[in-house]
Residue, then its C-alpha position, 0 to 999 in steps of 0.5 A: x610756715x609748717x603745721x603738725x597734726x597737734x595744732x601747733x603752726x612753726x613760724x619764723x620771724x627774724x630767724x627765730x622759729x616760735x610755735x603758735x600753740x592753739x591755746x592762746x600761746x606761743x613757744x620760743x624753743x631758743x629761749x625755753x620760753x612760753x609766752x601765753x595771752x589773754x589769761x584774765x586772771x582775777x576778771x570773776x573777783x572784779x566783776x564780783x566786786x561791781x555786781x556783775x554775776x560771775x559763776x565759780x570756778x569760772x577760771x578752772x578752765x583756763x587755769x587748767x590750760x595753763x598748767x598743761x602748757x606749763x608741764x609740756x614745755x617745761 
């Protein structure tokens, strides 16, 4: 297992490395894929729909991340 100074932590299972990222994702250089978990998108508009108050803009945040995980690994 090897740690960078960005947070990132370099694992190997069956010979495949993958980059565990902090925000909830994971690299596979070999595959160029980004594997990304727990996104809930749609959450505010279901709790909405059942009367639970939910903010606006509640996922900009996670939408952000997203688009910079997208844009970084391309």
């Amino acid at each position: 297992m090897n740690t960078t100074a960005k947070q990132t932590c370099t694992i190997t299972i069956a010979r495949e490395s993958l980059e565990l990222l902090p925000r909830r994702a994971i690299f596979w250089p070999a595959q160029f894929t980004l594997i990304v978990a727990d996104l809930h998108l749609g959450k505010a508009a279901t709790f909405r729909q059942n009367g639970i108050a939910v903010p606006e803009g509640s996922a900009d945040d996670d939408l952000s991340d997203l688009s910079r995980l997208i844009h970084r690994y391309e």
